[in-house]
VMD Tcl script that builds the backbone (N, CA, C; Angstrom):
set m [mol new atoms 525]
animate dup $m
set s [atomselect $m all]
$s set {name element resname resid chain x y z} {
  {N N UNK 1 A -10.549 4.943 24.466}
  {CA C UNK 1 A -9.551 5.300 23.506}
  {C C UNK 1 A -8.947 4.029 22.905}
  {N N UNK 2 A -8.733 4.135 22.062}
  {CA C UNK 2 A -8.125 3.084 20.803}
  {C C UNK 2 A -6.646 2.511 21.482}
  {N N UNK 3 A -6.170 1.551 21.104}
  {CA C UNK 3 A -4.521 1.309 21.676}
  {C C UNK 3 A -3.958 -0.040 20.963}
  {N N UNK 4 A -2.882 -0.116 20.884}
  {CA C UNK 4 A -2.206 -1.089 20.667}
  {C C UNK 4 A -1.055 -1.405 21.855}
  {N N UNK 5 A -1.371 -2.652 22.138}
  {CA C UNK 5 A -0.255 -2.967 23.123}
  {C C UNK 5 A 0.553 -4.570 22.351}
  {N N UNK 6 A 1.963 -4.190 22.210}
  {CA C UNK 6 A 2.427 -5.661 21.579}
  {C C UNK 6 A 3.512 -6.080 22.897}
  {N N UNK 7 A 3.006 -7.527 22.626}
  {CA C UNK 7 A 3.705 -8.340 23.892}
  {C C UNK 7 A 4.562 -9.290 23.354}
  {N N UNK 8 A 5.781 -9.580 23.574}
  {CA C UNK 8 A 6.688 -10.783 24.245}
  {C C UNK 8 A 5.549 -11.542 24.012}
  {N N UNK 9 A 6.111 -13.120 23.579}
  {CA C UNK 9 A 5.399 -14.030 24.115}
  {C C UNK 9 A 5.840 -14.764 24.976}
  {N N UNK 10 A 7.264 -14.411 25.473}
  {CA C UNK 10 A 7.660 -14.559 26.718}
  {C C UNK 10 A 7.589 -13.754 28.296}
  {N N UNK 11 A 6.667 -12.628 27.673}
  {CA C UNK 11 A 6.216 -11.281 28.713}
  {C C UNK 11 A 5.048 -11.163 28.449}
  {N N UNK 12 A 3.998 -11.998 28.998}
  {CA C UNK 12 A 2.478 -11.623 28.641}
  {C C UNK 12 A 1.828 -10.622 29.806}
  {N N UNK 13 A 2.283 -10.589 30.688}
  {CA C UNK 13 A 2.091 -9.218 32.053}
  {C C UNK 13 A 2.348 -8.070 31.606}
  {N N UNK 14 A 3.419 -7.938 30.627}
  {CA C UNK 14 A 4.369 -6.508 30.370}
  {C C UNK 14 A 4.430 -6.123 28.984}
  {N N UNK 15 A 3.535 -4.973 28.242}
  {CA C UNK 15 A 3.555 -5.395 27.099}
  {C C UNK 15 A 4.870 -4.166 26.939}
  {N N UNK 16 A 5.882 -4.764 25.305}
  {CA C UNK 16 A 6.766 -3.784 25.128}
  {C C UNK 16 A 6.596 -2.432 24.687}
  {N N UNK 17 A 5.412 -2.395 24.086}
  {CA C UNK 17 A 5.012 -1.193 24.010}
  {C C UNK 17 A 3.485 -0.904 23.713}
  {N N UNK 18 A 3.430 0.496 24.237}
  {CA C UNK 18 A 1.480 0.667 24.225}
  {C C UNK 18 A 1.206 1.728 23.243}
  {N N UNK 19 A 0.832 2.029 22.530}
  {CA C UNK 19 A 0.442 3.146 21.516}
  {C C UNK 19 A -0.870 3.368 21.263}
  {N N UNK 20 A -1.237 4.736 21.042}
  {CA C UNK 20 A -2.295 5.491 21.529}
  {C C UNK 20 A -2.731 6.088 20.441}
  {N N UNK 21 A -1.846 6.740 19.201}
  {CA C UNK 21 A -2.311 7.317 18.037}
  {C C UNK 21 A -2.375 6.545 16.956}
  {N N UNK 22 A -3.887 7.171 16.428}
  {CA C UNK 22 A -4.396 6.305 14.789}
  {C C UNK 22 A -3.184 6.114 14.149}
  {N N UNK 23 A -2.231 7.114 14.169}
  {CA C UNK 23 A -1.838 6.989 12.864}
  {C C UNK 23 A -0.371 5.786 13.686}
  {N N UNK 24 A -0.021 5.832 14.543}
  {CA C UNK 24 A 1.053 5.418 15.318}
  {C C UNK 24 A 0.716 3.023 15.265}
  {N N UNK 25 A -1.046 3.204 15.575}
  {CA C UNK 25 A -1.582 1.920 15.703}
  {C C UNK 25 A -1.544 1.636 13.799}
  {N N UNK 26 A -2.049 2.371 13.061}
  {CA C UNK 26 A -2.376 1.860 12.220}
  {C C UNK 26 A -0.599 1.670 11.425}
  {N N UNK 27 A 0.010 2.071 11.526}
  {CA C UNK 27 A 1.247 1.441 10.659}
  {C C UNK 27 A 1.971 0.529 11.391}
  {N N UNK 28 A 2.055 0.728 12.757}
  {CA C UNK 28 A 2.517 -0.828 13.203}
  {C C UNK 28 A 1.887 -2.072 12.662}
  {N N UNK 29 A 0.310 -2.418 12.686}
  {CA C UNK 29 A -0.166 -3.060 12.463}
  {C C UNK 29 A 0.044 -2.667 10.742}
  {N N UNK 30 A 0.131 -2.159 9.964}
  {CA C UNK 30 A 0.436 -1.994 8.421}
  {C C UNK 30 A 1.613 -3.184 7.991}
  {N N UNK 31 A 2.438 -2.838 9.414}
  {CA C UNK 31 A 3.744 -3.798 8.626}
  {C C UNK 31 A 3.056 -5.803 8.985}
  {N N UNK 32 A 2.200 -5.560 9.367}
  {CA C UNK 32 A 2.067 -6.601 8.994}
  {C C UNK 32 A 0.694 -7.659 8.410}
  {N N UNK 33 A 0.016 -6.182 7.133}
  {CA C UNK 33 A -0.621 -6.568 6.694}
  {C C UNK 33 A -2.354 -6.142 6.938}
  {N N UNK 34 A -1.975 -5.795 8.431}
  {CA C UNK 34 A -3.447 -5.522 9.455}
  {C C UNK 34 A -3.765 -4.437 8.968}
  {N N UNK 35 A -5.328 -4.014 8.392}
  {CA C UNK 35 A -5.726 -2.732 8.614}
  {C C UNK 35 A -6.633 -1.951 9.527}
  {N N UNK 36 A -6.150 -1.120 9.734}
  {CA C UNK 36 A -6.669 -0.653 11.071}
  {C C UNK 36 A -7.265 1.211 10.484}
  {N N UNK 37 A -8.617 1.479 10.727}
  {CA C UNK 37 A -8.912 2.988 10.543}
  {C C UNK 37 A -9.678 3.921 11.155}
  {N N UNK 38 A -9.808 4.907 11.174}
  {CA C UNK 38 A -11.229 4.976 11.844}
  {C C UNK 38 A -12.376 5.785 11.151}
  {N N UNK 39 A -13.256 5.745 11.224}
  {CA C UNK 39 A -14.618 6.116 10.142}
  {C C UNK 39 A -15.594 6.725 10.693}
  {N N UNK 40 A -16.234 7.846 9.593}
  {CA C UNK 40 A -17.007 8.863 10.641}
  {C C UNK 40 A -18.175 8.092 9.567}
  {N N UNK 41 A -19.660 8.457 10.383}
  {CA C UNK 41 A -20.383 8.213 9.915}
  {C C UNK 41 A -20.841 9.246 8.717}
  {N N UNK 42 A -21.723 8.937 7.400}
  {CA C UNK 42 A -22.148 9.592 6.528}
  {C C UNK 42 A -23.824 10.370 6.376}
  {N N UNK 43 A -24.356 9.848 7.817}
  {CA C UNK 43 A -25.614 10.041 8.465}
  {C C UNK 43 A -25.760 10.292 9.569}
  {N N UNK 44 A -26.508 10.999 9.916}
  {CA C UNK 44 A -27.004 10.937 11.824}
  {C C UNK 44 A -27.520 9.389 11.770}
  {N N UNK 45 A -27.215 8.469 13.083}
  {CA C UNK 45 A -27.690 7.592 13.296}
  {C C UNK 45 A -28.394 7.674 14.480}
  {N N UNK 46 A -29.447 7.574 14.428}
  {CA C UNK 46 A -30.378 7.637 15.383}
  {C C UNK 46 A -30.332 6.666 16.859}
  {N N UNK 47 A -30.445 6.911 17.967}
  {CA C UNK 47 A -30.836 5.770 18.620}
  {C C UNK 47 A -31.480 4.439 18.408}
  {N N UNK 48 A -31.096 3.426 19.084}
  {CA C UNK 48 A -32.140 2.153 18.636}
  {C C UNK 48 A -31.940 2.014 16.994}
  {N N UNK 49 A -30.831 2.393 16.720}
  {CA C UNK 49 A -31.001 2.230 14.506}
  {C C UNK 49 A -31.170 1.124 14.482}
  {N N UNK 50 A -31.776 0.687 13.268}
  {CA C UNK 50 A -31.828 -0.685 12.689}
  {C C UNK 50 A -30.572 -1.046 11.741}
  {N N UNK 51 A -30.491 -2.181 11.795}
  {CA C UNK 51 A -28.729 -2.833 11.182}
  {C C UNK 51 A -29.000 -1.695 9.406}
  {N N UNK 52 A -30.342 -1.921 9.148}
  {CA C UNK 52 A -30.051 -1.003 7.747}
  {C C UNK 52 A -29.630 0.800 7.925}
  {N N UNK 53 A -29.646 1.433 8.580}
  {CA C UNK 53 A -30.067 2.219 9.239}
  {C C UNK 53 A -28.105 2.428 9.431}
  {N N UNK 54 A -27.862 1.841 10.206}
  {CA C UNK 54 A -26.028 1.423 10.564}
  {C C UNK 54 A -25.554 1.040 9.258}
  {N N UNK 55 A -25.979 0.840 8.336}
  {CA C UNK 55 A -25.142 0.674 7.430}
  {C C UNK 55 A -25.780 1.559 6.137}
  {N N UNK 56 A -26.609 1.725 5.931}
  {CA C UNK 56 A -26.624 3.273 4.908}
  {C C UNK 56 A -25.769 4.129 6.014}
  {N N UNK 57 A -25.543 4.661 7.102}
  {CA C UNK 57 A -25.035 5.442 7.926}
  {C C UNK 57 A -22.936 5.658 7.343}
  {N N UNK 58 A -22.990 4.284 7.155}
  {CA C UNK 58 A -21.598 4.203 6.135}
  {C C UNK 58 A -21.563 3.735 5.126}
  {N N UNK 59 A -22.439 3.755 4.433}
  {CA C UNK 59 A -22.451 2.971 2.729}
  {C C UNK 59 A -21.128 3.509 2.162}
  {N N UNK 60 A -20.997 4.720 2.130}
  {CA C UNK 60 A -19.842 5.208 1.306}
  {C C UNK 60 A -18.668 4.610 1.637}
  {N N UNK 61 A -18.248 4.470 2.612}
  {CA C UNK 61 A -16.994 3.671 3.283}
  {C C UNK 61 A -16.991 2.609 2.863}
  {N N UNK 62 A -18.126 1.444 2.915}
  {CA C UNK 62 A -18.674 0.299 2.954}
  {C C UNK 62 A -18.401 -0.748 1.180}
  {N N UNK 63 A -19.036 0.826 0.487}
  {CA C UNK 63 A -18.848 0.468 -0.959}
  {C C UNK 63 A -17.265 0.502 -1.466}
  {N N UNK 64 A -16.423 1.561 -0.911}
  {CA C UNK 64 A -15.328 1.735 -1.130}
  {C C UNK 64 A -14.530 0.388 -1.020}
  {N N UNK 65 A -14.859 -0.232 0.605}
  {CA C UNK 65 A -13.874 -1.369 0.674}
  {C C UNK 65 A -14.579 -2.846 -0.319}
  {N N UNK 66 A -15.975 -2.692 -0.472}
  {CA C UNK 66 A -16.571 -3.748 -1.563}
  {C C UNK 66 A -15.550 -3.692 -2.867}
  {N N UNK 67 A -15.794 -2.115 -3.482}
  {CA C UNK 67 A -14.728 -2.262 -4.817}
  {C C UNK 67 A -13.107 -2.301 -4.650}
  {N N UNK 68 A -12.646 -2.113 -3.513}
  {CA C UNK 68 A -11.291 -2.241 -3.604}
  {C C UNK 68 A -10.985 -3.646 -2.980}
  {N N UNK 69 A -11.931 -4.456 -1.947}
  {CA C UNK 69 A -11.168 -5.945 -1.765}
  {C C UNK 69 A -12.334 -6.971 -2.200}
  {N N UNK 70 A -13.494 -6.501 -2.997}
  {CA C UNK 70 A -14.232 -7.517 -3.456}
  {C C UNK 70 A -15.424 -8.174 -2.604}
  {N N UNK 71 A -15.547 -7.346 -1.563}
  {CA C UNK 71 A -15.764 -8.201 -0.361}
  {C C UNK 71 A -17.938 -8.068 -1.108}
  {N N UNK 72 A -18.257 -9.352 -0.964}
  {CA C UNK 72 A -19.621 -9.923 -1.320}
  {C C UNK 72 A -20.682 -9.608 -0.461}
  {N N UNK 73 A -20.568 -9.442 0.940}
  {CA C UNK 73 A -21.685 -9.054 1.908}
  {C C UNK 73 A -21.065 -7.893 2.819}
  {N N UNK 74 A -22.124 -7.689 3.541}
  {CA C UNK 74 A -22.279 -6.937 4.857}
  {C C UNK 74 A -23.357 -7.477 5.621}
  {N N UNK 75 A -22.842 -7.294 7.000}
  {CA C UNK 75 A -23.856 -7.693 8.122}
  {C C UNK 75 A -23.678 -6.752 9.151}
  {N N UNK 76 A -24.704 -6.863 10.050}
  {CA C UNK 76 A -24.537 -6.435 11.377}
  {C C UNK 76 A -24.578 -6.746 12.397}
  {N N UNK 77 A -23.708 -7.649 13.556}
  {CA C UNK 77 A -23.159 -8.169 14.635}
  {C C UNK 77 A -23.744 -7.316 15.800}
  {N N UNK 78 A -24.322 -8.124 16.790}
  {CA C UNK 78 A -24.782 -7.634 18.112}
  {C C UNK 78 A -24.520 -8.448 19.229}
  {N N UNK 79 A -24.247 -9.645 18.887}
  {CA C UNK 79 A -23.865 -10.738 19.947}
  {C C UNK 79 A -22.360 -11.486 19.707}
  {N N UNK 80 A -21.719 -11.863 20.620}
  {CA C UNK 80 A -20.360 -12.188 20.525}
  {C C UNK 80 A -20.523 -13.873 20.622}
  {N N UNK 81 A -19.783 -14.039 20.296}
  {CA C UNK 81 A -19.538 -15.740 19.967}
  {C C UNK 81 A -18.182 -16.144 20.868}
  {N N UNK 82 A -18.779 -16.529 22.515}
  {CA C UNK 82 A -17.686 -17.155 22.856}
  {C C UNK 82 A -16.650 -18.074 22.910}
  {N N UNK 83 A -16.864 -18.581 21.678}
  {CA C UNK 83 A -15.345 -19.496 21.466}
  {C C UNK 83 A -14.826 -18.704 20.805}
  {N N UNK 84 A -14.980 -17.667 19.819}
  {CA C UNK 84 A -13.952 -16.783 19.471}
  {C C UNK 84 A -12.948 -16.072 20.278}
  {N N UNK 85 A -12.819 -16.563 21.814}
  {CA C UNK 85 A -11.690 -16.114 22.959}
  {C C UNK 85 A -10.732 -16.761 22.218}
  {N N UNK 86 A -10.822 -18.088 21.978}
  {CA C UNK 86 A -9.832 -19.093 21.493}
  {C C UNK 86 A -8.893 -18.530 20.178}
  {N N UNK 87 A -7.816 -19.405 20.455}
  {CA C UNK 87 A -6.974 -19.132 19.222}
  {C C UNK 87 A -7.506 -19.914 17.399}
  {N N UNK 88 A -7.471 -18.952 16.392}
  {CA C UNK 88 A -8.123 -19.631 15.853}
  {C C UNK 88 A -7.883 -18.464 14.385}
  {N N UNK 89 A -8.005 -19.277 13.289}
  {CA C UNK 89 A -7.580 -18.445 12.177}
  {C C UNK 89 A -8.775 -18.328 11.466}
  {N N UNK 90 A -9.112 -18.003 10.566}
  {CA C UNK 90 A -10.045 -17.772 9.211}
  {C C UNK 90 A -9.328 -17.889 7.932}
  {N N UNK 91 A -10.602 -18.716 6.920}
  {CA C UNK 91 A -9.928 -18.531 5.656}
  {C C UNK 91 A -9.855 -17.313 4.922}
  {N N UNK 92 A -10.668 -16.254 5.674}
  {CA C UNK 92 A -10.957 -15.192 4.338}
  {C C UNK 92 A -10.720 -14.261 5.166}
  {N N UNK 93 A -10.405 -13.269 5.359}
  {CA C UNK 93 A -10.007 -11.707 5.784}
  {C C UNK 93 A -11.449 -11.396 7.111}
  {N N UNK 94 A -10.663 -11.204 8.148}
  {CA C UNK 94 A -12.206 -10.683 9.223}
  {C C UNK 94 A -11.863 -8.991 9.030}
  {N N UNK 95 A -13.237 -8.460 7.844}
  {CA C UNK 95 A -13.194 -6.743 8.890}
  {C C UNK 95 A -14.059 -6.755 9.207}
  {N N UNK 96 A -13.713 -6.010 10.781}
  {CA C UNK 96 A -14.744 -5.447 11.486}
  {C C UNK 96 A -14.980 -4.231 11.534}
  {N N UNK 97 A -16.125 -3.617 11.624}
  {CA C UNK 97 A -16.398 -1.996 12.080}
  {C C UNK 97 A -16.945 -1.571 13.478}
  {N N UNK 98 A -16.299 -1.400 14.345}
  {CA C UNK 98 A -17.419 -1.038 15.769}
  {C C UNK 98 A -18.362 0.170 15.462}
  {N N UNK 99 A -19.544 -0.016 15.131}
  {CA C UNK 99 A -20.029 1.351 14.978}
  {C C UNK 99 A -20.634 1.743 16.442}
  {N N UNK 100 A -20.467 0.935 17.692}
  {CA C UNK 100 A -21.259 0.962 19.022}
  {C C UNK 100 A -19.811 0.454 19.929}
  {N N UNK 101 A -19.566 0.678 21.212}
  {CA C UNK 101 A -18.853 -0.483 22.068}
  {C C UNK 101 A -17.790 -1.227 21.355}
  {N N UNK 102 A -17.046 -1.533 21.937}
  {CA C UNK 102 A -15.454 -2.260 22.143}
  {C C UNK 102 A -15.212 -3.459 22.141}
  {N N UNK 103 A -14.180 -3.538 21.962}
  {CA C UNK 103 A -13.795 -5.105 21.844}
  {C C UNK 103 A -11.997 -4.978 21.682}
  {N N UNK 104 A -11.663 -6.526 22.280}
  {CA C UNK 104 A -9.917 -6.476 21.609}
  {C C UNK 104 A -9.867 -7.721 20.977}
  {N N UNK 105 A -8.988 -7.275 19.850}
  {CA C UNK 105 A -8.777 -7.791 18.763}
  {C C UNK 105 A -6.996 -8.519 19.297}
  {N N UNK 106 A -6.365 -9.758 19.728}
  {CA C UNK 106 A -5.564 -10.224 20.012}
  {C C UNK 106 A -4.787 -10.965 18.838}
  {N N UNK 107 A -3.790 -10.086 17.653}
  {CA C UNK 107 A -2.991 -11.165 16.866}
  {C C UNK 107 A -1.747 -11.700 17.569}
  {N N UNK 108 A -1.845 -12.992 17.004}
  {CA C UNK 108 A -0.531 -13.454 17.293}
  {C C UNK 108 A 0.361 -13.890 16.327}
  {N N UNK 109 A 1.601 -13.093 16.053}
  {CA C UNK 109 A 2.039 -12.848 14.524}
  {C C UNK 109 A 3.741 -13.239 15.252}
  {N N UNK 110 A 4.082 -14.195 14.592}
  {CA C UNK 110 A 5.384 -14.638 15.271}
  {C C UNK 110 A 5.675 -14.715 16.647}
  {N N UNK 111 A 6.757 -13.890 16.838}
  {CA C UNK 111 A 7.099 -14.068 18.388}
  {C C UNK 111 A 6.044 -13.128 19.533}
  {N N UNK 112 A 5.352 -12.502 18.425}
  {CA C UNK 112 A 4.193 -11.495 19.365}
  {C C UNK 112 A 2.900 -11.445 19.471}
  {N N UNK 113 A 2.103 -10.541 20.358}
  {CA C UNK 113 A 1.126 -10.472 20.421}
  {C C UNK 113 A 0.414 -9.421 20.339}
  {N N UNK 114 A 0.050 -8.784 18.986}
  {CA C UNK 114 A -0.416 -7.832 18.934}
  {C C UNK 114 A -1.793 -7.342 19.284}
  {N N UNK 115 A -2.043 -6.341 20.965}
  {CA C UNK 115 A -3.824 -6.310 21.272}
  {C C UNK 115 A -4.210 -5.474 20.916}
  {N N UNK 116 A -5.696 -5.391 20.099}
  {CA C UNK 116 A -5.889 -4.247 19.575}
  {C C UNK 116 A -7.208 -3.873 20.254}
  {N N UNK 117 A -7.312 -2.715 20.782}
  {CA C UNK 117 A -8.299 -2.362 21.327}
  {C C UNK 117 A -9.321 -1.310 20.504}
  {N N UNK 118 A -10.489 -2.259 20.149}
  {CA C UNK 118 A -11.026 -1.098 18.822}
  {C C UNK 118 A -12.259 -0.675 19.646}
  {N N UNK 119 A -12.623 0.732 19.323}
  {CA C UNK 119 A -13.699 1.603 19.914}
  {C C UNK 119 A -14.269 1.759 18.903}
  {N N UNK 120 A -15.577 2.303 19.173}
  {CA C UNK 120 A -16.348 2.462 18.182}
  {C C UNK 120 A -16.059 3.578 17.267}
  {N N UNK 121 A -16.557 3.744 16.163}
  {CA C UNK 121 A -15.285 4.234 14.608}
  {C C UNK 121 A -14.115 3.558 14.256}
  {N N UNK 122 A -14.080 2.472 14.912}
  {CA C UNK 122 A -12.818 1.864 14.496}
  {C C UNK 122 A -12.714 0.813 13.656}
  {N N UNK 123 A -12.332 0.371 12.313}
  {CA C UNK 123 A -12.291 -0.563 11.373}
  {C C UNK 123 A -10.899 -1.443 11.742}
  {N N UNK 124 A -11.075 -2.460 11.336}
  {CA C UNK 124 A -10.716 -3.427 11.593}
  {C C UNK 124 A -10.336 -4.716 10.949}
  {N N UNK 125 A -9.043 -4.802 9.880}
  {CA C UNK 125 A -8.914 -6.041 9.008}
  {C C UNK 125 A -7.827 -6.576 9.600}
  {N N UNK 126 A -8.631 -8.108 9.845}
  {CA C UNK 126 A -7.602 -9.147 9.922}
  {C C UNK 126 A -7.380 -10.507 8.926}
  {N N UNK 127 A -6.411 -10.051 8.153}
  {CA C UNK 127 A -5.842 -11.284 7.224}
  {C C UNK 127 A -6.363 -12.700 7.137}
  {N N UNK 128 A -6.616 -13.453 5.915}
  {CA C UNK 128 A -7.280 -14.725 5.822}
  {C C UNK 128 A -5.602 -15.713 6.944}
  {N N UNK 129 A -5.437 -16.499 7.865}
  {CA C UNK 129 A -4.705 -17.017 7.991}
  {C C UNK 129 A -3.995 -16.433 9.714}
  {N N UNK 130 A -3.913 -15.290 9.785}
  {CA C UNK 130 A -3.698 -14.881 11.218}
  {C C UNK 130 A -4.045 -15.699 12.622}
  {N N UNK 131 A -3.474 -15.723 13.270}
  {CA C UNK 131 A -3.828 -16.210 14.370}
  {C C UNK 131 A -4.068 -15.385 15.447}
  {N N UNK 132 A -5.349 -15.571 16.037}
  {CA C UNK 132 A -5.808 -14.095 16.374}
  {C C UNK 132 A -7.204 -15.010 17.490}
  {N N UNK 133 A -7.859 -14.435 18.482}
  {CA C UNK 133 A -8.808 -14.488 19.267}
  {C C UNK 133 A -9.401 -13.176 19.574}
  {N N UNK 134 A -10.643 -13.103 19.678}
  {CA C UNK 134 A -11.608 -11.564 19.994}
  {C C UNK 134 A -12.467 -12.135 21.480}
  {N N UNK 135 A -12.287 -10.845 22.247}
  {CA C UNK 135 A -12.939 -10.608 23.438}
  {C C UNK 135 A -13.868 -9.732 23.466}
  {N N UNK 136 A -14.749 -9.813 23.476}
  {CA C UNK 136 A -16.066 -8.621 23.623}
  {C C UNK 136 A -16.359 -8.652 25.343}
  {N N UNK 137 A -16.115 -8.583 26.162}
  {CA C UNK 137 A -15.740 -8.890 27.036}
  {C C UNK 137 A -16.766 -9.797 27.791}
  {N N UNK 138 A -16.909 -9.475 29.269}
  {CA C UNK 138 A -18.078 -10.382 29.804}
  {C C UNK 138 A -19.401 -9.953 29.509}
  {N N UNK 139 A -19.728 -8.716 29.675}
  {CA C UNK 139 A -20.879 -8.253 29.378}
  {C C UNK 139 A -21.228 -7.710 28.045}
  {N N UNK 140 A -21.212 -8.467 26.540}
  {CA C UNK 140 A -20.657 -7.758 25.424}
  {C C UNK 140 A -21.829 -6.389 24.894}
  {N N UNK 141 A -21.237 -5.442 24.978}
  {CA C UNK 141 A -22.188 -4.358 24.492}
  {C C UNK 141 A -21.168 -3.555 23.454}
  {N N UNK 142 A -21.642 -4.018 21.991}
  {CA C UNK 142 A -20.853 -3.769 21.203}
  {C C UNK 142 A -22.166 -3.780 19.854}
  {N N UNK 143 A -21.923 -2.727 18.895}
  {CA C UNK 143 A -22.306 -3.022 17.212}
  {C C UNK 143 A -21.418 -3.112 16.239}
  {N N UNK 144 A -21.097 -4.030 15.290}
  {CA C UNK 144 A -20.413 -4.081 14.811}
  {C C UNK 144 A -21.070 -4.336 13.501}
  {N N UNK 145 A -20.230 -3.768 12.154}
  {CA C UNK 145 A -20.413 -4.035 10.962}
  {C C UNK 145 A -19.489 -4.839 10.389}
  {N N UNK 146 A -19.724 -6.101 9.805}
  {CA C UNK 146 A -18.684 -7.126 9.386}
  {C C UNK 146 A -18.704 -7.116 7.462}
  {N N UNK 147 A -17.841 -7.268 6.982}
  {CA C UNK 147 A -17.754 -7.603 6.197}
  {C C UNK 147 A -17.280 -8.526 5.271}
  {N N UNK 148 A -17.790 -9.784 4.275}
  {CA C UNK 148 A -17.087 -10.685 4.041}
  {C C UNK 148 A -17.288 -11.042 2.521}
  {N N UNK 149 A -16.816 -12.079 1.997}
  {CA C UNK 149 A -16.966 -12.728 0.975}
  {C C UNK 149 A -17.447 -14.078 0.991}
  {N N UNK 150 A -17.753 -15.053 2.021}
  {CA C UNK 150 A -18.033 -15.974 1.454}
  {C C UNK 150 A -19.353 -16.283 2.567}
  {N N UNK 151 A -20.523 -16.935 1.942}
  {CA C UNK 151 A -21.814 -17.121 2.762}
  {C C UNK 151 A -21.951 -18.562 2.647}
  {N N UNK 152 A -21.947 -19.165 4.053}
  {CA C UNK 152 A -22.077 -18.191 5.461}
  {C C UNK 152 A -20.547 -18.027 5.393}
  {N N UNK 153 A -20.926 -17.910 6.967}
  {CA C UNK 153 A -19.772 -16.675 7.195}
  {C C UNK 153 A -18.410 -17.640 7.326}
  {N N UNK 154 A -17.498 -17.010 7.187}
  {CA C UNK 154 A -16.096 -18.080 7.476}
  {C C UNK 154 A -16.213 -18.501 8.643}
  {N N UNK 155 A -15.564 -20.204 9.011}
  {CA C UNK 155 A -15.009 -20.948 9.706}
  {C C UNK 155 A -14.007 -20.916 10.454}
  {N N UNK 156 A -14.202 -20.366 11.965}
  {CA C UNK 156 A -13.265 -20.348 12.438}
  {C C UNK 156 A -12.216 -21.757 12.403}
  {N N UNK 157 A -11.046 -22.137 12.526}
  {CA C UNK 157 A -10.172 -23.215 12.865}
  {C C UNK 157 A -9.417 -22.587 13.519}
  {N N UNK 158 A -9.757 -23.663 14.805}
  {CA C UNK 158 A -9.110 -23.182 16.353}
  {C C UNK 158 A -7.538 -23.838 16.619}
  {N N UNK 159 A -6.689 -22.998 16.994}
  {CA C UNK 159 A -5.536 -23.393 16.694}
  {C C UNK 159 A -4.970 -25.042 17.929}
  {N N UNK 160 A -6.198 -24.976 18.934}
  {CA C UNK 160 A -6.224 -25.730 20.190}
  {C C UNK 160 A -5.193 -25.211 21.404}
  {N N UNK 161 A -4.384 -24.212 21.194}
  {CA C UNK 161 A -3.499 -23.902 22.086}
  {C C UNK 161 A -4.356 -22.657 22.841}
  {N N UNK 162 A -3.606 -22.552 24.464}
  {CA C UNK 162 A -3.885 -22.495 25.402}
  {C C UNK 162 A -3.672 -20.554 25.530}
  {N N UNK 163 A -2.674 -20.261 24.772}
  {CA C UNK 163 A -2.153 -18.793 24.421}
  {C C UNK 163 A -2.736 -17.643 25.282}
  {N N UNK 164 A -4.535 -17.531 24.469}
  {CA C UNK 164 A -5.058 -16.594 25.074}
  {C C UNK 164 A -5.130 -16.060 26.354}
  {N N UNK 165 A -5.230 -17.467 26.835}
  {CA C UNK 165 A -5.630 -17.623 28.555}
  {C C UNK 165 A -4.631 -16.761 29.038}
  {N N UNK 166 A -2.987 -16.424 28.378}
  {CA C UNK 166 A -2.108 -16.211 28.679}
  {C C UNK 166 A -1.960 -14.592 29.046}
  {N N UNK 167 A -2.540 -14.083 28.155}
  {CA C UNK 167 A -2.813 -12.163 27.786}
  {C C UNK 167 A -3.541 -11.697 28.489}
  {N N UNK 168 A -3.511 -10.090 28.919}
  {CA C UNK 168 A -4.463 -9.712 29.478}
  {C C UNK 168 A -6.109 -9.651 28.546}
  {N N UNK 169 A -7.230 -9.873 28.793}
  {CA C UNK 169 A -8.238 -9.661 28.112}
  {C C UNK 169 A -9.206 -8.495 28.735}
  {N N UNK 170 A -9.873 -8.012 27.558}
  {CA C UNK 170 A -10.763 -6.890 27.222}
  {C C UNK 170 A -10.916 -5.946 28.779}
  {N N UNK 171 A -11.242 -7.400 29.747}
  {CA C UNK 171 A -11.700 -6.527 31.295}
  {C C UNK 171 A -10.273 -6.057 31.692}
  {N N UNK 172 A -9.219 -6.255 31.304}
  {CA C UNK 172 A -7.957 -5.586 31.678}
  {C C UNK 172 A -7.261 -5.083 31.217}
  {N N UNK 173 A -8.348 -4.142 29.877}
  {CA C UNK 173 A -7.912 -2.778 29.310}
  {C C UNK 173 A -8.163 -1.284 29.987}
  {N N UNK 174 A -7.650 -0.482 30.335}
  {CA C UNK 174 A -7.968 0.435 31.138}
  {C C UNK 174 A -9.266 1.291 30.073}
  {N N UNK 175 A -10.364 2.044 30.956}
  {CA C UNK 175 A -11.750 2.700 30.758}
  {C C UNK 175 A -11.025 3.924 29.875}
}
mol reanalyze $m
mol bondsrecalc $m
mol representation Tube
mol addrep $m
């Protein structure tokens, strides 16, 4: 199940609050820019699909967010990139789509820490500039559909601070 937990960054054990509904996650994260949704597919997707296959499966969705934020590509993500634990921003907007497996999405937006735990159907925009780290966890079994504007793909810049280490991560989201 989907969740938002925002933490103190003086309470990283205890978050102040945990929320459970789309519509409850997606306007917290609204106020500050984040979009958060969730998306049914427009096809049966077969077992074993191929990345084309996962993405005709949502073209319609896909095209929608092309003409409304411009965005130049699509890809399809199967392997996680472990320095992305680290704190670290982007120049250009990260969305993600889980169309398979989980992941948390960790902003850190002022005094907080917003974790976002996305399941598969779950979309996923994070702002050019956020400070933010992703956990796919230890064993990453996840598909994801990314979408971007600039090729290759944006540059992470790692903020060098120690933060993450600080939060609970992905293995200490409850099943």
């Amino acid at each position: 199940m989907s969740s938002l937990s925002v933490y103190h960054l003086s309470t990283p054990d205890t978050p102040n609050k945990v929320l459970t509904h789309l519509e409850d996650i997606a306007s917290t994260l609204a106020e500050h820019g984040v979009r958060f949704e969730r998306w049914q597919a427009g096809a049966p997707i077969p077992a074993g699909a191929s990345d084309q296959q996962l993405i005709g499966a949502y073209q319609c969705s896909i095209d929608a967010l092309k003409v409304e934020n411009g965005y130049a590509g699509v890809e399809v993500t199967r392997e996680a990139d472990a320095s992305l634990l680290a704190e670290h921003t982007c120049e250009e907007d990260q969305l993600r789509f889980f169309a398979a497996g989980r992941g948390l999405f960790s902003l850190h937006i002022a005094d907080y820490i917003y974790a976002v735990l996305c399941e598969k159907g779950d979309l996923i925009g994070v702002p050019a500039g956020v400070r933010h780290w992703i956990d796919m966890g230890a064993e990453p079994r996840f598909v994801a559909i990314r979408l971007f504007n600039k090729t290759p793909a944006a540059v992470a810049h790692f903020t060098g601070a120690k933060i993450a280490e600080q939060f609970p991560g992905l293995e200490d989201c409850e099943m």
